[in-house]
N, C-alpha and C positions, 0 to 999 in steps of 0.2 A: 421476603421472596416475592417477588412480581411472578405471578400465573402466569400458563399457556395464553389465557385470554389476550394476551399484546400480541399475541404473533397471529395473525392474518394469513391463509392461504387463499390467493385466486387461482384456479384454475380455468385458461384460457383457451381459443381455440387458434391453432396457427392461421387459418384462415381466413380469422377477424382482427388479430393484432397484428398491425402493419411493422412498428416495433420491435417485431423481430422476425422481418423477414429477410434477415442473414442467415436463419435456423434450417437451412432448405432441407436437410437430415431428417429436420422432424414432423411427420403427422399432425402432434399435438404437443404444446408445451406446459409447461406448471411453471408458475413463479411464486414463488413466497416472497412477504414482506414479512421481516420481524419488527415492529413498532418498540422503542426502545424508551427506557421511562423518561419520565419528563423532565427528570434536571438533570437527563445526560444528552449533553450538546456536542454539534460538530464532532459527529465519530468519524475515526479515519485510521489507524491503524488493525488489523485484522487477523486470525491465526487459528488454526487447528487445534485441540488439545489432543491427546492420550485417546481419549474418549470420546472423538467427536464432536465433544463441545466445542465451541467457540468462543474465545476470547477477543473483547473489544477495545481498543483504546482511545483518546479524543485528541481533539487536538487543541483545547484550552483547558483540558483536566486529566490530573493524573492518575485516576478513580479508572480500571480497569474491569469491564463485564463480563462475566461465562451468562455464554446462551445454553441451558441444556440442549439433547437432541427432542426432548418433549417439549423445549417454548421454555422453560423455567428461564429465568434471569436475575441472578443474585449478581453481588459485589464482589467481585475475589479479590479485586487489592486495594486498598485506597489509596488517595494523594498524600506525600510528603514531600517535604521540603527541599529532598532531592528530587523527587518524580514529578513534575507536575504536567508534562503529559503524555501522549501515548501516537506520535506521528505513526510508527511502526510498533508495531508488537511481534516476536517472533518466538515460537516455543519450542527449546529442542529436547527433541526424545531423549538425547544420547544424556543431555544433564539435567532433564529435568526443569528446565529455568527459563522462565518469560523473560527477555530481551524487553528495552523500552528506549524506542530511541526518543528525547524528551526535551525538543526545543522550543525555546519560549517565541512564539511564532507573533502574537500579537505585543507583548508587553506589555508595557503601564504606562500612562502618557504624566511626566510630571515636570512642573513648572512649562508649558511649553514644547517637550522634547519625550520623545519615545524611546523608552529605558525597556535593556531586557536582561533580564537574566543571563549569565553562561550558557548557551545548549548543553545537555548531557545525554549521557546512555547510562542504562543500570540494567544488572540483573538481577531478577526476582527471584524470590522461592516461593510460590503459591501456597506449598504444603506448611509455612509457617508465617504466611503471609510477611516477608521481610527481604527487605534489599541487603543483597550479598555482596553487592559493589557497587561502585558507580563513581563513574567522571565527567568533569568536562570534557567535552570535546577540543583538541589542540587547537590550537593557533586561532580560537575563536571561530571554531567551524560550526556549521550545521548538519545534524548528521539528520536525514532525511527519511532516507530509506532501507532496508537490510535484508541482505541472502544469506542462510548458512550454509556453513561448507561441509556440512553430515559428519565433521570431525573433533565436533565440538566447538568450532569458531564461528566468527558472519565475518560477511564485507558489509562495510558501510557505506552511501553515499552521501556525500559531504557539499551540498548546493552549495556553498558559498565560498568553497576553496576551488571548488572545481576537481574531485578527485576522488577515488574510491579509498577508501582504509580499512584496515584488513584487524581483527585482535583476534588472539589466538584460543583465549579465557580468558576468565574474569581474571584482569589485574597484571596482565600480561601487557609490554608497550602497544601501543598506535603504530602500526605499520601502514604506510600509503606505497600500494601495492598499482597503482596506474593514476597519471597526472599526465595526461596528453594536450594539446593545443585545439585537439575535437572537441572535445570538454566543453570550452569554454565560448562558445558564443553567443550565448544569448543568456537575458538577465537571471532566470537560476536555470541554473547548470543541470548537476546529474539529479534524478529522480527516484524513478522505481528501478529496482534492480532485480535479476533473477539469476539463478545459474542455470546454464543450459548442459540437459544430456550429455554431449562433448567435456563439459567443465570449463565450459567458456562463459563469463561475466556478459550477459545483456544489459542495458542503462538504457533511461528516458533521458533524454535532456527536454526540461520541461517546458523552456521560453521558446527554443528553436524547432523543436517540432520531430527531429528528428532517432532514432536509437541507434548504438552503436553496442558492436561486439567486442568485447576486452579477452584478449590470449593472454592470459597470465605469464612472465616471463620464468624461466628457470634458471638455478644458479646464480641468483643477479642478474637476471639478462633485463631491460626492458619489458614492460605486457605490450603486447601490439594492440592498436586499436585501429576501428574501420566500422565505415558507417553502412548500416544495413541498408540494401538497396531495396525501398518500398514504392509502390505505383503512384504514394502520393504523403503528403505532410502529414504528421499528427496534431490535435490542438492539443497540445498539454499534453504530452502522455505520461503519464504515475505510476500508477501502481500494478506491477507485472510479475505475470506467475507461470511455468507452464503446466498443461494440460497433460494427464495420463497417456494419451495420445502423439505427444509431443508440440503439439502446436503451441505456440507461445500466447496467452492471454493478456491482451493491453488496456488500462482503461485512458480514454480521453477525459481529461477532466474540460475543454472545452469552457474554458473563464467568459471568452468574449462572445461564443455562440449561444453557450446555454446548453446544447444538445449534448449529453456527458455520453458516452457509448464504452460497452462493453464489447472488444475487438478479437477475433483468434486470426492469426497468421502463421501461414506453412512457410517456416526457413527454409526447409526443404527444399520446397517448389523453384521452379523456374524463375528469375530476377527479371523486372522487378517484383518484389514478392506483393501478393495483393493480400486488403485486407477486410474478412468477412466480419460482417457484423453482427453479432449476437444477441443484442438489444441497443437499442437508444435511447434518449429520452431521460436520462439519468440527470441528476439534478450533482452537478461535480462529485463524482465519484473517483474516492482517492486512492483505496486501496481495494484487495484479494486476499482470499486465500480458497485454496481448493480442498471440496468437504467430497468426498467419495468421486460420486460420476459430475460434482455439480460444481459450481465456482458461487462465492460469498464476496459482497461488494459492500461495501462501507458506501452511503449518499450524504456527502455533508452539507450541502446547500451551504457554502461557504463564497457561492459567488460574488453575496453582497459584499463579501469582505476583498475582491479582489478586483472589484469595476465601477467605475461611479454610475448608479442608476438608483436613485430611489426610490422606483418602484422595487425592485430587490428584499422582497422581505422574508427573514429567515422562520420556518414550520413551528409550530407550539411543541412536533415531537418530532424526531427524527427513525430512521429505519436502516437497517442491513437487507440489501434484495442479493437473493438466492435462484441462482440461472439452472438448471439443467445443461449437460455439455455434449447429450446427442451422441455420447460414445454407444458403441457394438456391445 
C-alpha cells in the first residue's frame, strides 16, 4: 500500500493562477494533484467507484489503481494476458464490474515492422479480482472510449472504424449502433464519449477537432448525427463527461500545442456554444471522471509519443489533478 504521502494538495488563490481563469464562479480554487507510483506509466483511463474511490487505468499496462478518498493507493487489478491496458475504465453500479477498454496502442516493434496485439475490452470483478469476459474488438477495431447506458450496457468508440458500438452485457454480440460519414474525417476518428441528459450520444472526433451529437435511432431506424455548433475548434478533444450541472466537461488533449485544458460547455446556451475554461496547462490529459462537486483528470504526458520533438521528455512520476466544478 502506497501512503497519503503521494498525494499533494495545493491550495491556490484565484487571483494569482492565471490557469484558471475560466473559474469566474469562484473566489478561490483547490487543486489536488495525486502523484501516482512510479512504475505506473501513462495513466489515462478514469472512474468513480461505490465509494468514492477511484480507479485508474494506463495506457501501456493493464495493472489497474484504486485511489482511496484518504490518498491510499493499492493495486486492484493486475495485467493479464487478456488485459493489458486500461484506455477506458468504466465502473457500473448496477453490475458491479470495472469495464477495460484495452487496446494495444504502442505494440512491439519486431523485425522492422510494428506488431500489435487484437484490441479488446473486458469486464472485471474487483471483489474477486478476475476477468468475467472479454474480446476482441470486431473487425479489428479500436475501442477507445466508453459511456454506460445505466442499464447495465456502454457504447463504445471504435477510432479506427469510425463508429460507435453498443453491448448489451457481458457476452452479448457487438451492436454498431451509429456509422455516419461525420465520423470519419480526420485520422482518428471518435474519442471520448458521454451520454447526455436527453440520452443522446456526445463524441470527440480527435484528429478533426470537432463533437457531434448522436440520436440514437428506434425500431431500426438510423441514429442521427450532427455536429455541435462551437465558437471555435478543439485540439484533440477526448475524454468527456457531464457535470451535475449539466454542462458537458471536455478535455483538449492538445498533441501539437502542448496547452492540454480542461473545457465546460453550456449545450444549452445560445449557438455557437462557447467554451469556458476551467484549467490549462495540462500536460495531454486523456481522460474524466466526476468525484462529487469536482472532476478527476488523468495527465499522461504522452505527447512525446505523438510529435517529433526531442526535447519531449516523459516525468519520473506521473499524476491524476482534481478540479473543483464551482457548483451552488
Amino acid at each position: 500500500m502506497i501512503k497519503s504521502l503521494l498525494c499533494s494538495k495545493v491550495i491556490v488563490s484565484y487571483a494569482c493562477l492565471t490557469s484558471l481563469a475560466g473559474c469566474t464562479n469562484l473566489a478561490e480554487t483547490s487543486v489536488s494533484y495525486t502523484t501516482l507510483p512510479p512504475d505506473f506509466e501513462y495513466p489515462n483511463g478514469i472512474t468513480t467507484g461505490p465509494n468514492g474511490q477511484l480507479y485508474v487505468g494506463s495506457v501501456t499496462s493493464g495493472n489497474v489503481l484504486q485511489i482511496a478518498p484518504d490518498g491510499d493507493i493499492t493495486t486492484a487489478f493486475e495485467e493479464t494476458d487478456e488485459v493489458f491496458a486500461g484506455t477506458s475504465v468504466r465502473f457500473d453500479p448496477m453490475t458491479n464490474l470495472l469495464w477495460m477498454a484495452s487496446p494495444d496502442f504502442l505494440g512491439e516493434e519486431i523485425n522492422g515492422e510494428r506488431v500489435r496485439r487484437p484490441h479488446r475490452l473486458a469486464a472485471v470483478d474487483l471483489a474477486s479480482n478476475r476477468v468475467v469476459w472479454s474480446s476482441a474488438i470486431p473487425d479489428e477495431g479500436f475501442a477507445n472510449d466508453m459511456a454506460m447506458d445505466g442499464q447495465g450496457g456502454l457504447y463504445i468508440t471504435d477510432s479506427v472504424r469510425d463508429r460507435i458500438l453498443y453491448l448489451s452485457e457481458p457476452g452479448a454480440p457487438f451492436e454498431t449502433v451509429a456509422a455516419d460519414p461525420l465520423m470519419t474525417p480526420g485520422d482518428l476518428g471518435p474519442a471520448g464519449i458521454a451520454v447526455a441528459p436527453s440520452g443522446d450520444l456526445i463524441i470527440g472526433l480527435y484528429s478533426d477537432g470537432t463533437l457531434l451529437r448522436v440520436t440514437l435511432g428506434e425500431n431500426g431506424a438510423p441514429a442521427q448525427v450532427t455536429e455541435v455548433n462551437l465558437s471555435r475548434p478543439l485540439e484533440n478533444p477526448d475524454g468527456l463527461a457531464f457535470a451535475p450541472d449539466g454542462r458537458l466537461l471536455v478535455l483538449e488533449g492538445a498533441a501539437e500545442s502542448g496547452n492540454g485544458k480542461l473545457l465546460a460547455i453550456n449545450l444549452a446556451s445560445a449557438e455557437p456554444h462557447t467554451t469556458e475554461v476551467l484549467l490549462d496547462g495540462l500536460n495531454s490529459p486523456l481522460n474524466l471522471t466526476i468525484v462529487d462537486d469536482q472532476v478527476a483528470v488523468t495527465e499522461s504526458y504522452i505527447r512525446h509519443l505523438l510529435v517529433d520533438d526531442p526535447s519531449l521528455i516523459p516525468p519520473d512520476t506521473f499524476r491524476v489533478v482534481t478540479v473543483p466544478l464551482g457548483l451552488p
